[in-house]
C-alpha positions, 0 to 999 in steps of 0.5 A: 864685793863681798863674802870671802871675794878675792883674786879669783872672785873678781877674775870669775866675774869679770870673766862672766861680764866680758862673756855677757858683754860679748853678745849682748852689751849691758847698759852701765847701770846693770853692769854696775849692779853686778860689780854691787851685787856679787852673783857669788854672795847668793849662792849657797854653800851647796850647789847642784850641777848637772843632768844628775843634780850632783852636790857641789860643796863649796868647802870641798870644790871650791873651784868647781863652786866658782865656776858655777857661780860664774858661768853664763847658766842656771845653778840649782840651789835648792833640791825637793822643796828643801826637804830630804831625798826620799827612799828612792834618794831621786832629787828635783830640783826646786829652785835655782839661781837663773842663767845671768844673760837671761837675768839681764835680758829680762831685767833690759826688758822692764825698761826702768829709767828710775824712780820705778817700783817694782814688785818680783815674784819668786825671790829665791837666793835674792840675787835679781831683786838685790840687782833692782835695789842696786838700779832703783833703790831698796825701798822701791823694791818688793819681792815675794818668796813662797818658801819661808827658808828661802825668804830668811836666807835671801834677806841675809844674802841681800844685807851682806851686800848692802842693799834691802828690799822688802822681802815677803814671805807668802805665795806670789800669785795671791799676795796683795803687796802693793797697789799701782806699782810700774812693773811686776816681774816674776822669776818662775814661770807661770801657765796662767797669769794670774789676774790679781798681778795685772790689777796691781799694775798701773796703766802703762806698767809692764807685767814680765813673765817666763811662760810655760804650758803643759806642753813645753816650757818656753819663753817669756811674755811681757804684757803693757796694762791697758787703761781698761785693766786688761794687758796684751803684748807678746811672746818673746823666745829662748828662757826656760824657768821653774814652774810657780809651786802654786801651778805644779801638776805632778803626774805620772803616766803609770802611777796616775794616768794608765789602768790596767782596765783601760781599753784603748781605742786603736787606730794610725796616724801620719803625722810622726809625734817627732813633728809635734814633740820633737827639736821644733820648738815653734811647733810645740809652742803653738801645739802647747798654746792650742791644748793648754791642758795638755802633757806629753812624755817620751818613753824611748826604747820601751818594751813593747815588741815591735816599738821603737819609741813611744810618745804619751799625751795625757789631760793635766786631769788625767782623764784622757790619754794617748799613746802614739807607737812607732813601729817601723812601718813601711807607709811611714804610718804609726799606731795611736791608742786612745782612751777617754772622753776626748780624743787627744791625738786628733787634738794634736793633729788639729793644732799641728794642721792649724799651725801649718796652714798658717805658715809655721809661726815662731813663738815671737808671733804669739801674743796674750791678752789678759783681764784682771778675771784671770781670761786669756786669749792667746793671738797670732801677730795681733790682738783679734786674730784669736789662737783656736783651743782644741780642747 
């Protein structure tokens, strides 16, 4: 190990892998990567834990920065794209070092035997690609990293621990790195995969993305190229990532969807917004694969007499929106109001109704096929059972 490692870095990562190795075994060769590739030689000095993204210094907090860099969880190691926190001083976070069970989860999942070369998209601190370089080799190995700071830091985080992979600095779902290689594999998620990655992967090379729709983001797909160039395969649960910049919608409900001109259409619903925006995952999955140009946003206890909580759905055009009141109505009804050209709500209940006709499917049950256009097709259990597009 590198990068001041001593007595305690080497407790805290044998710690995480018997963790890892408790649940889920890693195969000799991943977890010899890790002991190659220390997780702590890609963080930053400054992390930032926490529902409130708090700044942790590893100079200050060096235990707390260990632990971090340690647990079996995400770590945000970037905050609004690198840049300074605006007047409002709110921060997002922009990029992460991904929670180590799903970084080897996905990386079981390309089922490398060697001699593979594989292109990443979305580099970040380095850590998953200097993972391949251990496994394959550096020369097998390309990532693309659309934030150019990030890209340098990277390079020099993977050179401090022996391992050099191709770097490229540029957006990931336009850059042409290579031709033919046997899998793609991408750490940020995506909501349409874009069709330049299927073309660049040979027949019977995998293609491994986080999914996510406007709805809910959830999930990874993986996808087998087809000889005809198209690719299939199917959803697989329990993996959140960030959003691909290149696919961000930044909307707002007040700032870019509500008029005060706006008059609504009013009318009731019995189906409770909690049934389609709630704890129930399968439901929003399939919810969000049926209205892919659809978000929502809860406002709990907003101010309005008589309102409990209320759910938004808004078109990623900002172009419709709904709003859905619960009001504590005795016949378990709730108010909806409307406006636009399309009438989301009813949408909503169409996909929910479908959803339930045909018995609840979890998100495993879901497939894609993609072309090299950029078509998708999402699928329930087999490709030509189509998934309906309510939109």
């Amino acid at each position: 190990m590198t990068r001041e490692t001593g007595a305690a870095e080497r407790a805290a990562a044998r710690g995480l892998l018997g963790r890892l190795n408790a649940t889920r075994p890693l195969a000799p060769e991943w977890e010899a990567a890790s002991h190659g590739v220390p997780r702590h030689a890609f963080l930053p000095d400054t992390v930032w834990l926490g529902d409130e993204l708090t700044p942790c210094d590893r100079a200050r907090e060096p235990e707390a920065w260990l632990r971090a860099a340690y647990a079996d969880a995400p770590v945000v190691t970037q905050v609004n794209d690198g840049e300074e926190p605006g007047p409002d001083g709110e921060r997002w976070p922009s990029s992460s070092a991904s929670e180590p069970g799903v970084v080897f989860r996905m990386l079981d999942m390309l089922e490398l035997s060697g001699g593979e070369r594989v292109v990443e998209v979305g580099t970040g601190t380095g850590w998953n690609a200097g993972l391949l370089a251990h496994r394959l080799g550096s020369a097998l190995v390309t990532s693309v990293e659309v934030d150019a700071g990030l890209a340098v830091r990277a390079r020099a985080n993977l050179a401090s621990v022996g391992v050099e992979p191709r770097i490229v600095a540029g957006d990931g779902a336009a850059a042409v790195v290579a031709d033919g290689v046997d899998r793609l594999v991408a750490t940020c998620a995506v909501r349409r995969v874009p069709g330049r990655w299927v073309a660049s992967v040979a027949p019977g090379g995998v293609v491994l993305v986080p999914w996510e729709s406007p709805w809910l983001c959830f999930g990874l797909l993986r996808l087998t190229v087809r000889r005809d160039g198209s690719a299939d395969g199917r959803f697989h649960p329990h993996a959140a990532f960030m959003l691909m910049r290149g696919q961000r919608t930044d909307l707002r409900i007040f700032r870019d969807v509500v008029r005060d001109a706006h008059v609504p259409e009013e009318s009731t619903t019995a189906l409770s917004p909690w049934d389609v925006a709630g704890e129930d995952w399968a439901a929003r999955f399939a919810v969000g694969l049926q209205l892919p140009d659809v978000w929502c946003a809860w406002h709990l206890g907003p101010d309005v007499a008589g309102v409990r909580s209320r759910l938004w759905v808004a078109t990623t055009d900002a172009a419709s929106w709904a709003a859905i009141d619960d009001v504590g109505a005795e016949d378990g009804a709730f108010t909806v109001w409307e406006h636009g050209p399309r009438r989301l709500w009813r949408e909503v209940e169409a996909a929910f109704g479908w959803w339930t006709d045909v018995g609840g499917p979890g998100p495993g049950d879901f497939g894609m096929t993609v072309t090299t256009d950029g078509r998708h097709t999402a699928w329930l259990r087999r490709p030509g059972r189509p998934v309906p597009r309510h939109a």
